[in-house]
Kinemage of the C-alpha trace (Angstrom):
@kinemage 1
@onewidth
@group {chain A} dominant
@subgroup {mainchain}
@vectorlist {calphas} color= white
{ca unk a 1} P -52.130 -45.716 -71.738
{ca unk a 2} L -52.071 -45.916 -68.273
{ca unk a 3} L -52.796 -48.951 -66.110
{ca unk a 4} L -56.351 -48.868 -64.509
{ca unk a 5} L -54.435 -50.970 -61.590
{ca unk a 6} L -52.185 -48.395 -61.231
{ca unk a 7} L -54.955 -45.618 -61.569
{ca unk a 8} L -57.135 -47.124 -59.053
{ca unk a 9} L -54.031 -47.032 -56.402
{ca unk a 10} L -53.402 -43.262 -57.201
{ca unk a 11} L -56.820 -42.119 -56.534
{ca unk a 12} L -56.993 -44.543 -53.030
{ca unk a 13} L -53.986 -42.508 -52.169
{ca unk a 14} L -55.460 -39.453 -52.474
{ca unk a 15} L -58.722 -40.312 -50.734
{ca unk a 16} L -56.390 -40.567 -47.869
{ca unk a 17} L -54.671 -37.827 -47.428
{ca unk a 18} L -57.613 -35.722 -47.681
{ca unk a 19} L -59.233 -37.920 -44.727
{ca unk a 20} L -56.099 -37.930 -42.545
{ca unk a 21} L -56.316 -33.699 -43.617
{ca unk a 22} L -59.997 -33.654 -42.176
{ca unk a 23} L -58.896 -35.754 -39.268
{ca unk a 24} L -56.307 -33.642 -37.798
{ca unk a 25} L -58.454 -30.393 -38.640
{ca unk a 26} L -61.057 -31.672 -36.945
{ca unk a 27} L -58.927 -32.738 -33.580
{ca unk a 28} L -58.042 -29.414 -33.654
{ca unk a 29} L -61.488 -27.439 -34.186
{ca unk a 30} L -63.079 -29.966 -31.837
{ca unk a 31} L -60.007 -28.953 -29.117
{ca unk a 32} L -61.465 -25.174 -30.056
{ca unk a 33} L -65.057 -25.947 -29.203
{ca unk a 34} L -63.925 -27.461 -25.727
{ca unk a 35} L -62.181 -24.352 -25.131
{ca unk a 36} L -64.918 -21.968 -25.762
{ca unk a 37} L -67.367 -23.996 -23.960
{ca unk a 38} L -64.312 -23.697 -21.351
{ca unk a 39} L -64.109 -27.337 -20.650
{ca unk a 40} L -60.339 -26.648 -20.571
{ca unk a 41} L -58.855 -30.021 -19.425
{ca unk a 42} L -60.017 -31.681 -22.558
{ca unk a 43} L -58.922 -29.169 -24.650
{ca unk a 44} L -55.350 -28.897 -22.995
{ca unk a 45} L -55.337 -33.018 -24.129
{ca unk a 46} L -56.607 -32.583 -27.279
{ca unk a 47} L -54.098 -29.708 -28.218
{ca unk a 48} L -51.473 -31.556 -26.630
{ca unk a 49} L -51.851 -34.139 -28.600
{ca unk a 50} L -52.090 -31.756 -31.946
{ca unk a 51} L -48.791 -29.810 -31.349
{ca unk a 52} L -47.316 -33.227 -30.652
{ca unk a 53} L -48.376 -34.620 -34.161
{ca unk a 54} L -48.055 -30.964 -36.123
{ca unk a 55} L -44.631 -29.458 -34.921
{ca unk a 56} L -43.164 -26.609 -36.915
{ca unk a 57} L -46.447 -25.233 -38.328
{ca unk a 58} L -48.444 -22.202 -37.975
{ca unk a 59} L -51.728 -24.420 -36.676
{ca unk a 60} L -49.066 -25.654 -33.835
{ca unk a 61} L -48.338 -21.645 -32.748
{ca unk a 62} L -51.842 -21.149 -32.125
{ca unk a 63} L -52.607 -24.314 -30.816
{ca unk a 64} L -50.035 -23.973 -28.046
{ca unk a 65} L -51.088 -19.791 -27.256
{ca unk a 66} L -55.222 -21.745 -27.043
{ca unk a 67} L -53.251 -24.716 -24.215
{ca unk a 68} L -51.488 -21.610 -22.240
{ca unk a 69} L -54.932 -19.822 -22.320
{ca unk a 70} L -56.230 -22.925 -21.122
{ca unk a 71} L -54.118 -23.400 -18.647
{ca unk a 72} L -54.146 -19.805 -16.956
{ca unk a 73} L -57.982 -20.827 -17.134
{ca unk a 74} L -57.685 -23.854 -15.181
{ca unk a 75} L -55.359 -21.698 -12.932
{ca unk a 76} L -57.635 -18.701 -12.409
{ca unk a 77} L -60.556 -21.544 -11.500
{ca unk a 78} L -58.213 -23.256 -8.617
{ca unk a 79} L -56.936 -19.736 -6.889
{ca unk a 80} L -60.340 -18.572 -6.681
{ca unk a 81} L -61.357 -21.947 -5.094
{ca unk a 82} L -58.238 -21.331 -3.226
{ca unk a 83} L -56.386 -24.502 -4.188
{ca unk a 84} L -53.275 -22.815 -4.330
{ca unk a 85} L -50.685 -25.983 -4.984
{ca unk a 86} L -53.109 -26.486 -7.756
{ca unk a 87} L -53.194 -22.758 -9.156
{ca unk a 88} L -49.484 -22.607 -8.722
{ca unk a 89} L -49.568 -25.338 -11.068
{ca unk a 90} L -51.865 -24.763 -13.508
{ca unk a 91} L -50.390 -20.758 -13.817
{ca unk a 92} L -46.673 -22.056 -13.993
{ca unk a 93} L -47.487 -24.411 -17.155
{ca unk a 94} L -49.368 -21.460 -18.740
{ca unk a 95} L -46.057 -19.587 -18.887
{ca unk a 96} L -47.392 -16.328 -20.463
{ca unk a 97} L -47.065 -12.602 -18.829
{ca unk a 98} L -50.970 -12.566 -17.470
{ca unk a 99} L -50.322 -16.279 -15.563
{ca unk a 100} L -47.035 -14.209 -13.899
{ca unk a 101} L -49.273 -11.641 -12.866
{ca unk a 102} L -51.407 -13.781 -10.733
{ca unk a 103} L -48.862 -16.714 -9.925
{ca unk a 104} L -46.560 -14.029 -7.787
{ca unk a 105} L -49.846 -13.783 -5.559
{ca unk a 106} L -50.147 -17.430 -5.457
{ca unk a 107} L -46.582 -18.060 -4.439
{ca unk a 108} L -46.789 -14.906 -1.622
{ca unk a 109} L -50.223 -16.872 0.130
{ca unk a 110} L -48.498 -19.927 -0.049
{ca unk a 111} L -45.561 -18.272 1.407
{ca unk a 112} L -47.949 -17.021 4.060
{ca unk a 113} L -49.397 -20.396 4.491
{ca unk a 114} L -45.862 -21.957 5.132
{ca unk a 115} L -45.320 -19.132 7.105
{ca unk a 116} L -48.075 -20.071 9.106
{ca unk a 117} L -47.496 -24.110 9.303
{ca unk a 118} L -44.004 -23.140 10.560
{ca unk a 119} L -42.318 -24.228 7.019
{ca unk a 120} L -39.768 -21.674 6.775
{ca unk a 121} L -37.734 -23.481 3.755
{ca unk a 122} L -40.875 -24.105 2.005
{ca unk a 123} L -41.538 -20.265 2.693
{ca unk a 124} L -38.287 -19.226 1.327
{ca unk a 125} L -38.961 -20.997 -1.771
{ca unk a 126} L -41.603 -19.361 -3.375
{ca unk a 127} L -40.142 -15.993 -2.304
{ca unk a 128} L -37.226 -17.263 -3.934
{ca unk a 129} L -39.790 -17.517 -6.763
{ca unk a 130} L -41.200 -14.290 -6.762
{ca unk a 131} L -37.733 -12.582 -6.562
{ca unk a 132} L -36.238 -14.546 -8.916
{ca unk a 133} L -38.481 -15.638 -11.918
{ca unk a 134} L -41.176 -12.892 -11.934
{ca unk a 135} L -38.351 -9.984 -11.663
{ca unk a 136} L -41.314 -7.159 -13.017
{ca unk a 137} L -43.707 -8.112 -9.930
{ca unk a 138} L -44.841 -5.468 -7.974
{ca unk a 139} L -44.464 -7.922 -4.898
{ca unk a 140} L -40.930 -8.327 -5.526
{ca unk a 141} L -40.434 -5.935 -2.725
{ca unk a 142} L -42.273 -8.103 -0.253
{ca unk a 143} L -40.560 -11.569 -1.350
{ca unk a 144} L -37.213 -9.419 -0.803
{ca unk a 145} L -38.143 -8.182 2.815
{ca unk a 146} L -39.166 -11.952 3.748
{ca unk a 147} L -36.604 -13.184 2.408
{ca unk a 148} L -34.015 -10.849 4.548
{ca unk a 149} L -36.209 -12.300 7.752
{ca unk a 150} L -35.502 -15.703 6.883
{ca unk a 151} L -31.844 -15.651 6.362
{ca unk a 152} L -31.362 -13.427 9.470
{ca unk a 153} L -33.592 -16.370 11.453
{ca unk a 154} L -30.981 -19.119 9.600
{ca unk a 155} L -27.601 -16.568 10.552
{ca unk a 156} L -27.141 -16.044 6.599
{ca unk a 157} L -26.031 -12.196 6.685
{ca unk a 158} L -24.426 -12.033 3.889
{ca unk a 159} L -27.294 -13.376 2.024
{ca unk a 160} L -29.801 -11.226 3.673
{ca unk a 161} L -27.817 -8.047 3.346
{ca unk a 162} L -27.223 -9.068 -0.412
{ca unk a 163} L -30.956 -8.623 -1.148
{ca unk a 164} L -30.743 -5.507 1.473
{ca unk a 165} L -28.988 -3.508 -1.167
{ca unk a 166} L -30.850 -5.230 -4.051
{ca unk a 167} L -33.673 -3.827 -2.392
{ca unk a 168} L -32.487 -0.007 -2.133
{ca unk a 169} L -31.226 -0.487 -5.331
{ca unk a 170} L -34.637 -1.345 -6.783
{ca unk a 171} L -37.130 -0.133 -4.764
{ca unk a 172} L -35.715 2.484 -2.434
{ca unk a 173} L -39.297 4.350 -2.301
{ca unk a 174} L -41.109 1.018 -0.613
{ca unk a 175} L -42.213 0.899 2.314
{ca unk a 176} L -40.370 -2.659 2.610
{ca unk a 177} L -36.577 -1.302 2.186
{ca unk a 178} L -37.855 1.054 5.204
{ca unk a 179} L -38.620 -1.682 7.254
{ca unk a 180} L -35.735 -3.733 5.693
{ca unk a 181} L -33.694 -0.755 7.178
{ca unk a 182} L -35.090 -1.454 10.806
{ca unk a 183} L -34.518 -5.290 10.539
{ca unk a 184} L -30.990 -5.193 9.158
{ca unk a 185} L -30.137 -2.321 11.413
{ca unk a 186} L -29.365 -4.163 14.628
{ca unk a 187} L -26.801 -6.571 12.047
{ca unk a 188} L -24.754 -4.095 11.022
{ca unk a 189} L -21.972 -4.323 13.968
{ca unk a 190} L -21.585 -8.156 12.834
{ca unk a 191} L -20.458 -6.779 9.284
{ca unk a 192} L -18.612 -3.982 10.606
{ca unk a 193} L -16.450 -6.248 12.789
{ca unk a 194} L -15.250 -8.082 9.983
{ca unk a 195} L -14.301 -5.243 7.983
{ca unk a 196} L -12.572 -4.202 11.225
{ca unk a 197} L -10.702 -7.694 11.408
{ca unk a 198} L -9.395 -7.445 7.413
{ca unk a 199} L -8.436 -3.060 8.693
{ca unk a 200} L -6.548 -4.526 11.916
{ca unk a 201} L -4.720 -7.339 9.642
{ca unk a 202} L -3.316 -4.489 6.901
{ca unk a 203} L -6.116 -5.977 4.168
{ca unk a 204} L -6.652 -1.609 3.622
{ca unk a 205} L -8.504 -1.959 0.256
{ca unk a 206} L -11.042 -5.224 1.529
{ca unk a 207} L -11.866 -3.491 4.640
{ca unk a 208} L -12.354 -0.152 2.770
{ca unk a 209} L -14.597 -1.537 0.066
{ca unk a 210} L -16.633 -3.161 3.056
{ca unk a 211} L -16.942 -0.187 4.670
{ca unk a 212} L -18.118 1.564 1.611
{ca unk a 213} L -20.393 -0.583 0.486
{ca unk a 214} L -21.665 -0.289 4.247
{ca unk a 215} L -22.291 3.282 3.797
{ca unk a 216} L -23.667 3.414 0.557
{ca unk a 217} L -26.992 1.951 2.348
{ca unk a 218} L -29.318 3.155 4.980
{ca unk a 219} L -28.032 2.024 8.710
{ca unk a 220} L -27.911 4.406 12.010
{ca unk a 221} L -24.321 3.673 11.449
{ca unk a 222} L -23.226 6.015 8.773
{ca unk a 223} L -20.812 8.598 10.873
{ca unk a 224} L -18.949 5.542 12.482
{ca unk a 225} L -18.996 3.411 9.048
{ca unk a 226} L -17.231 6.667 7.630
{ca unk a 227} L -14.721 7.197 10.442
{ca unk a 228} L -14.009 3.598 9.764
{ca unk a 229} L -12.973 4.717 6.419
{ca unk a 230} L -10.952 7.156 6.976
{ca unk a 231} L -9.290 5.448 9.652
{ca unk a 232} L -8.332 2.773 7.736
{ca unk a 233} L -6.668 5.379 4.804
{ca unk a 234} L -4.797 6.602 7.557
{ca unk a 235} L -3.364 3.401 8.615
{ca unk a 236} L -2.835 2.150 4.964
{ca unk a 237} L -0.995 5.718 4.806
{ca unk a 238} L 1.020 5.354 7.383
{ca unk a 239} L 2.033 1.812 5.784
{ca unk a 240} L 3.225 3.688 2.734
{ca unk a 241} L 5.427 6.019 4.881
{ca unk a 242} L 7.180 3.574 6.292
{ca unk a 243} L 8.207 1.852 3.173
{ca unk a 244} L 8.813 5.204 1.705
{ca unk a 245} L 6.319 5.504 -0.739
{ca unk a 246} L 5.542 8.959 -0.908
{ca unk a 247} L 3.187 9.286 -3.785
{ca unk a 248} L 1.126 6.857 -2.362
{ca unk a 249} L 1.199 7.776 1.153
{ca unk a 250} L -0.175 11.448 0.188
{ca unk a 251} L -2.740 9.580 -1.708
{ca unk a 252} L -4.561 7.721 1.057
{ca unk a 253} L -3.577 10.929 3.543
{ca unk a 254} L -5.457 13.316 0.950
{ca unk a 255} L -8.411 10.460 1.119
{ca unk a 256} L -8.397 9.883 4.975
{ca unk a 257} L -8.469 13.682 5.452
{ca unk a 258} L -11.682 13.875 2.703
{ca unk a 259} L -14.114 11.908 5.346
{ca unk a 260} L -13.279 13.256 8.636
{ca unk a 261} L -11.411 16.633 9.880
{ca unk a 262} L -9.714 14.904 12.883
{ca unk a 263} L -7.893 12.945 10.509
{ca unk a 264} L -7.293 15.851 8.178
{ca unk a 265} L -5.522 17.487 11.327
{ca unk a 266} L -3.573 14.640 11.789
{ca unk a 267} L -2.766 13.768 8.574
{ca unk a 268} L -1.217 17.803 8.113
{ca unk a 269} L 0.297 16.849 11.356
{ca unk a 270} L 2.453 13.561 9.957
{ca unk a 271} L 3.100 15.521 6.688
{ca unk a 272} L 5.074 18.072 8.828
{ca unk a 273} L 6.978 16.441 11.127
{ca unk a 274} L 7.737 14.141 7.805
{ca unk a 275} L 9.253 17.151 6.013
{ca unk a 276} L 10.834 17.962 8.882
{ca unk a 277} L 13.183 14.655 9.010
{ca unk a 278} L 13.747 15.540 5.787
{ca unk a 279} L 15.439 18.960 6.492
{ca unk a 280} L 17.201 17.021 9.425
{ca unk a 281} L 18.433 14.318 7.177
{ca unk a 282} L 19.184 16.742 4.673
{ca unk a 283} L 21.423 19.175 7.251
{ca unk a 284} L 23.370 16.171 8.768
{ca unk a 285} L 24.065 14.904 5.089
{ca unk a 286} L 25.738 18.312 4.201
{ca unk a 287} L 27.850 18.397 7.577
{ca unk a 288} L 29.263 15.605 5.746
{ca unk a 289} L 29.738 16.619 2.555
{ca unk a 290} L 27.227 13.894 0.996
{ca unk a 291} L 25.421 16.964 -0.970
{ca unk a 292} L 23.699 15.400 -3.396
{ca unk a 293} L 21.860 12.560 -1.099
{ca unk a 294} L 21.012 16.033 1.197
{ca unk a 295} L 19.489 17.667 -1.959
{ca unk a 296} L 17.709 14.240 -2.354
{ca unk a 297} L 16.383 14.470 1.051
{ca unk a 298} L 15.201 18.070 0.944
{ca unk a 299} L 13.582 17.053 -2.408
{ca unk a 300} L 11.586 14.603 -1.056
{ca unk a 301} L 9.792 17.451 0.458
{ca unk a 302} L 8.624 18.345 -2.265
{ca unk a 303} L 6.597 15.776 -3.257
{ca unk a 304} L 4.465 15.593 0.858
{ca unk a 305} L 4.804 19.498 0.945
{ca unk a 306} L 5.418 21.574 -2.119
{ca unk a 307} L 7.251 24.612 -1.577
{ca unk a 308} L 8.103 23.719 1.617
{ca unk a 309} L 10.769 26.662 2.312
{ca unk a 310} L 13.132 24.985 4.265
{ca unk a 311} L 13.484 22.247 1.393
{ca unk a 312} L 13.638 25.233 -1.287
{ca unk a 313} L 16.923 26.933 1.465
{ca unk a 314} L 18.515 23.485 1.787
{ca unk a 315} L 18.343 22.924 -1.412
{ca unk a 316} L 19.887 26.101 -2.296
{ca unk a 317} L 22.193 25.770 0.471
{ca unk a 318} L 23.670 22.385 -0.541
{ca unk a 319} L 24.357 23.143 -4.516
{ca unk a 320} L 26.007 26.402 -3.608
{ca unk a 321} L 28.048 24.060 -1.292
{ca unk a 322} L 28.594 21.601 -4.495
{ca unk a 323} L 30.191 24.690 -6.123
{ca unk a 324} L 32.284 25.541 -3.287
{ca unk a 325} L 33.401 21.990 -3.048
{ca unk a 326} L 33.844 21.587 -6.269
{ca unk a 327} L 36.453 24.698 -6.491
{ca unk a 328} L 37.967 23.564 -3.649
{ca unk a 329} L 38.758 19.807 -5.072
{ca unk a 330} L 40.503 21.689 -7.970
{ca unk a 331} L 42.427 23.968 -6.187
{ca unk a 332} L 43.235 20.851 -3.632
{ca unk a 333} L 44.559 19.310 -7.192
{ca unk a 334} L 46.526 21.800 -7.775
{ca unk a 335} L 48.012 22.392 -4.626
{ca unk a 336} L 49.064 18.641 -4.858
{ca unk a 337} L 50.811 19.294 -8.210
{ca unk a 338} L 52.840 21.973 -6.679
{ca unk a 339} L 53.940 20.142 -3.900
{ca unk a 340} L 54.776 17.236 -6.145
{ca unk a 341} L 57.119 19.929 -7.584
{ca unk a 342} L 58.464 20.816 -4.514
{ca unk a 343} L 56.977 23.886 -4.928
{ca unk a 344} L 56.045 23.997 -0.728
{ca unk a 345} L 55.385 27.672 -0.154
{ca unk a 346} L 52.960 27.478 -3.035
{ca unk a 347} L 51.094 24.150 -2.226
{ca unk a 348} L 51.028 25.848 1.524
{ca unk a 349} L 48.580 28.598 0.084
{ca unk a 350} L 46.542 26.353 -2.301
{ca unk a 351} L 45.732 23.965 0.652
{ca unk a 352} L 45.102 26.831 3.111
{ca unk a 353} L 42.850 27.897 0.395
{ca unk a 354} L 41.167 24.414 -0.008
{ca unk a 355} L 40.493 24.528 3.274
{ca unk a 356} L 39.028 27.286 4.022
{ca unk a 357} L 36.756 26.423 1.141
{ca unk a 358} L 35.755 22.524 2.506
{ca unk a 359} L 36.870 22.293 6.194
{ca unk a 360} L 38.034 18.956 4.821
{ca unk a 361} L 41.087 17.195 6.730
{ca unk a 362} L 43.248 15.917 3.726
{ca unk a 363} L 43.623 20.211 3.114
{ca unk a 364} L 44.285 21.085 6.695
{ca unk a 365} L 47.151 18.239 6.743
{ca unk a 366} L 48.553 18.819 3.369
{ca unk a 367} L 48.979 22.901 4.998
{ca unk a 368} L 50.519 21.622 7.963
{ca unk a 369} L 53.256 19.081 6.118
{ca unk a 370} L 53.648 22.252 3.659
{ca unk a 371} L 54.530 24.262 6.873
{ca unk a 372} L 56.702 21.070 7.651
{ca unk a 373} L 58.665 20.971 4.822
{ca unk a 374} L 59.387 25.144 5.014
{ca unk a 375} L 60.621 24.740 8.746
{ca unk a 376} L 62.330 21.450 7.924
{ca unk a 377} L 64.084 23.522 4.894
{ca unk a 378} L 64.801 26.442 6.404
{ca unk a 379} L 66.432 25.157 10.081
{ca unk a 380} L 66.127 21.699 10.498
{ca unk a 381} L 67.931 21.468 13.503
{ca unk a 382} L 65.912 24.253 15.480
{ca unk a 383} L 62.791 22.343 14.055
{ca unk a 384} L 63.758 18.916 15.406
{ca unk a 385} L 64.467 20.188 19.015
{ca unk a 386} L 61.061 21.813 18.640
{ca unk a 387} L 58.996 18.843 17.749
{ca unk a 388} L 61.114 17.130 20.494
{ca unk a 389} L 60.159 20.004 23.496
{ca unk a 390} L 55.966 19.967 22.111
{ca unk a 391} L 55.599 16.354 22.004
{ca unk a 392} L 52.770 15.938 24.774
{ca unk a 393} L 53.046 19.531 25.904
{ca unk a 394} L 56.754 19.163 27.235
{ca unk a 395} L 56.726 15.490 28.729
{ca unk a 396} L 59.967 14.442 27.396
{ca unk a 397} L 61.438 17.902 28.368
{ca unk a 398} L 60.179 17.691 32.200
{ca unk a 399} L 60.941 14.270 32.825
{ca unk a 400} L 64.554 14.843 31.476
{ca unk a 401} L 64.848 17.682 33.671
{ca unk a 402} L 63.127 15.710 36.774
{ca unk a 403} L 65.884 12.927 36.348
{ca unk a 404} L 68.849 15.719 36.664
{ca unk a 405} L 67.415 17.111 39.401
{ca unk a 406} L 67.219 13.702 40.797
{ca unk a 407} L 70.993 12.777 40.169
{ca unk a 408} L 71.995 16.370 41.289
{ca unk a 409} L 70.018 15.764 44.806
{ca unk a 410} L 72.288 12.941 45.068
{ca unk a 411} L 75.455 13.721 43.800
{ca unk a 412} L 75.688 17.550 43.782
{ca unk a 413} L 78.026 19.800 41.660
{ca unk a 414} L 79.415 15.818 40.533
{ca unk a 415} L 76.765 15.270 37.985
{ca unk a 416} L 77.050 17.205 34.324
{ca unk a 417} L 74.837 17.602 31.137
{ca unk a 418} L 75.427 18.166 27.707
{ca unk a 419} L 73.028 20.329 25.602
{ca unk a 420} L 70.276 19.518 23.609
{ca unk a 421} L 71.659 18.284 20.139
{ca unk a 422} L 69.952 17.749 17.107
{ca unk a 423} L 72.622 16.312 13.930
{ca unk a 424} L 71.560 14.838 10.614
{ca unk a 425} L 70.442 11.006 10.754
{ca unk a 426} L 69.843 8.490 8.084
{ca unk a 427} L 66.869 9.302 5.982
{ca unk a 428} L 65.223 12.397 4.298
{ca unk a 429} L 63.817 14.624 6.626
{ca unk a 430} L 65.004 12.696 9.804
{ca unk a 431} L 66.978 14.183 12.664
{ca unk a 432} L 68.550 12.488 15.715
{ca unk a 433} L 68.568 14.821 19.538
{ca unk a 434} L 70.424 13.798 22.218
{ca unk a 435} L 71.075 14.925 25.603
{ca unk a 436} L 73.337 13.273 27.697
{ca unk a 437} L 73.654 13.097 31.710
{ca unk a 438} L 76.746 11.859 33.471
{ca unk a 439} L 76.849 11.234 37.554
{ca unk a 440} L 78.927 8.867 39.733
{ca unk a 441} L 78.708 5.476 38.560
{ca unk a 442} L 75.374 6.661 36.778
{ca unk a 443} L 74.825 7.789 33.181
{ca unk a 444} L 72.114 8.844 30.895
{ca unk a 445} L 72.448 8.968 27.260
{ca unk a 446} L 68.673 9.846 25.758
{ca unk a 447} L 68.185 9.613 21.953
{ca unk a 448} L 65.112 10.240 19.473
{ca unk a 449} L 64.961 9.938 15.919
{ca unk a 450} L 62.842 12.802 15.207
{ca unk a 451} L 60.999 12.888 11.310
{ca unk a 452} L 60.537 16.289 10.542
{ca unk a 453} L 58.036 16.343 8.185
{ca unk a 454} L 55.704 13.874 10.012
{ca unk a 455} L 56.443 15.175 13.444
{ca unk a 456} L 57.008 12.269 14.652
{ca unk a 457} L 59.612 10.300 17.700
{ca unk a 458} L 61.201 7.281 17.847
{ca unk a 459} L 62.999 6.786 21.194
{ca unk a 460} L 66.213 4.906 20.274
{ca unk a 461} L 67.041 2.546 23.596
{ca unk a 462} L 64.964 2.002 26.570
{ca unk a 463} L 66.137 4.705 28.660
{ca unk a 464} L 64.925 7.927 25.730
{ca unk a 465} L 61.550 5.406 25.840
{ca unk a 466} L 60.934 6.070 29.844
{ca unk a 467} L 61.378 9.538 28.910
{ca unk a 468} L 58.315 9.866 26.315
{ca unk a 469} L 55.357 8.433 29.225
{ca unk a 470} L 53.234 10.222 30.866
């Protein structure tokens, strides 16, 4: 059986949690009847104090919807007695959507009101309001345009052309981005000459961008913003040429020449006269035989100009010249073989052949020492004395014949010769001539070593050496 002690505590207990129940309902329902006889700053106290004491319940949801009511109520009361700090106040705590719908009006006359006392910070900052907490206003428009004033009056551009676009972006039927146009209008040039500044220093894609973004908005500007543009993908063009970067080159060329048609002119203009130092380069390349680097250059026509029909002829040109050259390295092979043989008459005709194929010097020598070794073969005397009266058309011949003379003027039927006599000397191929003249006390005995396949002359002693200059 239970205690009665303990029976008497249970039912104390209970007593008191039904009061403390009644309590709190009743701080609550009297908080209600203060709000419907709108005597809101006791009810904003009394449900205050509520949600502070009954967090996390349903009660506590409508309490705090009944203190925002309250609050807008309070707010409405002070902006139509015009206390505006006070509405501002009052609206801002009642945080709901129909407080925002008044409190952008309060913020705009107390922007006007700053405006008016010459506060243009404390102006700024409830535009900054409007624009930036109560996004859905319909003055959003209007904090923008004051906004753009103010930052133009403190020299902050870039901040005022910011909400420029934000403001065609938005709201590009207002009458505010029209007269945003007119105020930002005379600012433009200050933009533009940066963009110009990052264009002069090679920064292409900045200053492009900038200039885009330039044109992309309203401004009496637009034809020179766009020759700006395509300007500057000239110029970064032109960069790309220079480091030979083709692809790239016709890239910005293809978008310079999309803005404006004097570029497009001169763009076709660089294109051409590019192409055409490629045929140049190309042509010089094959008077040297480097073929393949010419085919390279006449390619790279291809890629500024396709089709280009001087690229498609040197092209054609130069690998019908590999062909040829190619034949006549083999048949220059060959002809080497044969002469390695001793075979002369034939390695004669394969170098001849060569030759005529390639122009190229090693075949027009190897002919000429073919020829060499026939004569040398055939009469190597007669072929000695020859290479002896050609050397410098005849020099050593005259000069021979001058001395005579010379010795004859002096000495008369006294002074003799021998003839001109070329005899076998040491060495393959090598000849000694010798002509000797004898006068009175004086005597001249000229000698050459003569190699016959080389066609060259050594003078043997000092005398044979006077005989050789000019």
């Amino acid at each position: 059986m239970m205690d009665w002690k303990l029976k008497y505590k249970l039912s104390l207990l209970l007593v008191l949690l039904i009061l403390a129940g009644c309590a709190t309902g009743g701080k609550l329902k009297d908080a209600d009847e203060y709000y419907k006889q709108k005597k809101y700053v006791p009810a904003v106290l009394m449900y205050d104090e509520y949600i502070a004491r009954h967090s996390h319940s349903a009660e506590e949801t409508i309490a705090e919807l009944k203190r925002s009511e309250s609050y807008y109520s309070l707010g409405v009361q002070a902006y139509t007695r015009k206390n505006l700090p006070l509405a501002e106040r009052m609206l801002y705590l009642a945080n709901s959507e129909s407080a925002d719908k008044l409190l952008d009006d309060v913020h705009l006359e107390l922007a006007d009101k700053a405006f008016a006392e010459g506060d243009i910070d404390l102006q700024l900052e409830h535009y900054n309001y409007i624009a930036d907490n109560i996004k859905t206003s319909e003055l959003v428009p209007v904090a923008l345009l004051g906004r753009i004033r103010i930052f133009l009056q403190k020299l902050q551009r870039v901040a005022a052309y910011r909400d420029y676009k934000r403001l065609w972006d938005l709201y590009p039927q207002s009458a505010e981005a029209d007269s945003a146009r007119q105020v930002m209008d005379p600012e433009i040039p200050w933009f533009l000459q940066n963009s110009r500044r990052n264009k002069e220093a090679g920064n292409y894609a900045t200053a492009i961008a900038e200039f885009l973004m330039y044109a992309d908005y309203p401004s009496s500007y637009f034809e020179e913003i766009i020759n700006e543009v395509s300007e500057t993908y000239y110029l970064w063009g032109v960069q790309k040429m220079m480091a030979a970067d083709y692809i790239k080159m016709m890239e910005y060329f293809g978008k310079a020449g999309d803005y404006t048609e004097e570029i497009r002119t001169r763009t076709s203009a660089d294109i051409e006269n590019l192409c055409r130092q490629f045929i140049a380069a190309g042509d010089s390349l094959i008077t040297v035989g480097r073929l393949d680097e010419a085919i390279a250059s006449y390619e790279r026509c291809y890629i500024v100009k396709p089709g280009y029909a001087e690229a498609v002829a040197g092209i054609q040109a130069a690998s019908e010249l590999k062909i040829r050259f190619a034949r006549a390295d083999s048949i220059f092979q060959q002809a080497a073989i044969k002469e390695d043989r001793k075979d002369y008459a034939a390695a004669k005709k394969l170098y001849e052949e060569a030759y005529k194929l390639n122009n190229k010097a090693d075949a027009r020598k190897g002919g000429e020492r073919m020829e060499n070794y026939l004569r040398a073969e055939k009469n190597p005397q007669d072929f000695a004395l020859e290479i002896i009266r050609d050397y410098k058309k005849g020099i050593i011949s005259r000069n021979v014949n001058l001395k005579y003379r010379e010795l004859v003027a002096t000495f008369g039927d006294q002074v003799t010769t021998s003839d001109w006599k070329a005899m076998f000397s040491f060495g393959e191929f090598k000849y000694e001539v010798r002509i000797d003249i004898l006068g009175p006390g004086t005597n001249y005995y000229f000698a050459w070593r003569v190699h016959l396949i080389e066609r060259s002359i050594m003078p043997l002693n000092k005398a044979s050496e006077q005989m050789m200059k000019e």
